[in-house]
N, C-alpha and C positions, 0 to 999 in steps of 0.2 A: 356440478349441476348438469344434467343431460337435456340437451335440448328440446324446446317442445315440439309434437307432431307437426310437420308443415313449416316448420322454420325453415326460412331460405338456404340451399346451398352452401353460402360461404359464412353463417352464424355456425348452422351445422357443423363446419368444418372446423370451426375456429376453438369450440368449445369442445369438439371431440380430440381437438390437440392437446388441449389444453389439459383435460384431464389424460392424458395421456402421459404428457409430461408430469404432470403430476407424481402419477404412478409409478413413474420411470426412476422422477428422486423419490420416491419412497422407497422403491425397492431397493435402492443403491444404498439407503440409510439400514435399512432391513439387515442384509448381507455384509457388512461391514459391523452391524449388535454379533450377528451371527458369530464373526469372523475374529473380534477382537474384542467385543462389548461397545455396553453403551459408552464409556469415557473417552473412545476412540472415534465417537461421532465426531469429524469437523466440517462445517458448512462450504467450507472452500474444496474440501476433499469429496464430496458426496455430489457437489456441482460439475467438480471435475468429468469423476466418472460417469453421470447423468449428462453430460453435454451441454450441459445451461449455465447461466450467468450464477454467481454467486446472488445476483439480487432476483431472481427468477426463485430460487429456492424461499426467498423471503417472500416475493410475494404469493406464494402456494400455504406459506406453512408462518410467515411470518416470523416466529424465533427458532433456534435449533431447539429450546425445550417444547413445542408442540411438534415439531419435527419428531423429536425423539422419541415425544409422548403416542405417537400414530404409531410412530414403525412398532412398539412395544405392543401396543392392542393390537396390531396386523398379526403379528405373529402369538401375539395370547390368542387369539380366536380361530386361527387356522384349522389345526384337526378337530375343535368343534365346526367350525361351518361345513367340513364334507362332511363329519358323522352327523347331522342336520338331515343337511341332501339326501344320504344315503338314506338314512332314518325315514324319514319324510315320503321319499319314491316307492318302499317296500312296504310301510304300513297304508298306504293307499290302497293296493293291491289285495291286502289281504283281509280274510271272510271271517276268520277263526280263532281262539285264544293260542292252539298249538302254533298257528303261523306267526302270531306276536313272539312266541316263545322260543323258535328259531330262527325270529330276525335276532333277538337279544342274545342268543347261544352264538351265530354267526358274529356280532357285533364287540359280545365280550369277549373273544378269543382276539383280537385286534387289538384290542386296548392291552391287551396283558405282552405286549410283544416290547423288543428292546426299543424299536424306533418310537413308540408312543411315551415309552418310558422318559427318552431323552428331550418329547416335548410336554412332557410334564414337569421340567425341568427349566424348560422355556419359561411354563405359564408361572414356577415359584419366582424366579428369577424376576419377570415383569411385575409380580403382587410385591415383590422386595424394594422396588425402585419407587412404586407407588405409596409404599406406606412415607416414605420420605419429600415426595413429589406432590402438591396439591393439583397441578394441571394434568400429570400422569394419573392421580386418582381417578379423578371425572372424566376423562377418556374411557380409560376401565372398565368404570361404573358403568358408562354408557353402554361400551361394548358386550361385558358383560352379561346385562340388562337385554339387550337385543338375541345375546346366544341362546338365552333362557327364554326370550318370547318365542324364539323358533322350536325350542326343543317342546316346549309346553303347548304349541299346536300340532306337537306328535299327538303325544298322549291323548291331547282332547280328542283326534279322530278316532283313539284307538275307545275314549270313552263313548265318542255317536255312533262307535259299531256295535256297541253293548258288550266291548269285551273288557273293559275297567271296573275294577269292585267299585259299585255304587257307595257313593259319600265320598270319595279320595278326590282330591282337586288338583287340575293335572297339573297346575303348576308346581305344587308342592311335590308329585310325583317325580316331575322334569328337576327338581332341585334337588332331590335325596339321588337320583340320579347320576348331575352332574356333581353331586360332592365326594361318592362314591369313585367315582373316574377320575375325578384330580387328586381326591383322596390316596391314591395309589404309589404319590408321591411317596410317601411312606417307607414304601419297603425299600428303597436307594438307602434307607438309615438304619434299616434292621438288617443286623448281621446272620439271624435266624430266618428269615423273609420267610411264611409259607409258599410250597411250591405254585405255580400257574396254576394247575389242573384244581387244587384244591379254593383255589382262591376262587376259580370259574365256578366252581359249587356252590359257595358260598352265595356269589354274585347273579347268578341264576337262580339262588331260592330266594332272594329279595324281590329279582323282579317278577318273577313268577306270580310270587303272594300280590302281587297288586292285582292280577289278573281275574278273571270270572272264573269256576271251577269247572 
């Protein structure tokens, strides 16, 4: 919880630590999924490296299964919260359908790249732990749920600029979207994979057709 405007000094300070630390054993718990997976989580090893008590981890996160359920959405969410940002910053900007249509040309050439590959790799990985995990679910869910409200107030700007085909509802747009991107998952399992350039064509005529003419 961030503090409210005008809190004193040392409240300020106390709770800007706090999540700080916070942060600090997340990311230790993060980097060590990263590193060895999740079975390799231990509380006394993740305090270690974070610099805090073994009970300091407890009372941030209370068990190593909510522990382990964050570090998991942290990193399921990742290369969608920049491609948000990015998303977000350039269709502000723009007047036109062709500019919607070279942010999406710019944006699908990224995703088709090996480093996005191996975080869609990430994101099966965390939906694999979840279907076994009922507290990793609802974290998910949440996160999840959150990546889509941001990606679906792309779109709606992109609908109050009048460059959205009338009738399509952005959120559903923001969702064939994101399924389409994790979707990609995929070709890791096809021994044929089509090539990038053609997959971009593909992905570029879907988003396009959503567009005004």
């Amino acid at each position: 919880m961030l503090p409210y405007p005008g809190a004193p000094l040392r409240y300020r300070e106390s709770v800007n630590g706090a999540v700080e630390t916070r942060e600090r054993i997340l990311a230790e718990a993060i980097k060590v999924i990263d590193e060895k997976g999740e079975p390799a989580v231990r509380v006394a090893k993740v305090a270690n490296a974070a610099g805090v008590t073994q009970g300091m981890v407890t009372y941030h996160f209370e068990t190593r299964e909510r522990l382990v359920a964050e570090a998991h959405a942290r990193r399921f969410g990742a290369t969608m919260n920049a491609d948000n940002e990015a998303a977000a910053a350039a269709v502000a900007k723009i007047s036109s359908a062709d500019e919607v249509r070279a942010i999406a040309s710019k944006m699908t050439k990224s995703i088709l790249t090996a480093e996005r590959s191996a975080a869609r790799r990430v994101r099966v990985a965390a939906i694999g732990y979840a279907t076994a995990n009922d507290e990793l679910h609802q974290t998910l869910t949440a996160e999840h749920t959150r990546l889509v409200d941001e990606f679906t107030s792309v779109f709606a700007l992109v609908a109050d600029k009048g460059l959205l085909k009338p009738g399509l509802d952005p959120r559903a747009v923001a969702t064939m979207a994101s399924a389409y991107t994790f979707g990609l998952v995929l070709t890791d399992f096809d021994e044929r994979a089509p090539k990038n350039k053609d997959l971009q064509l593909v992905i570029e005529t879907f988003l396009t057709s959503v567009l005004v003419d």
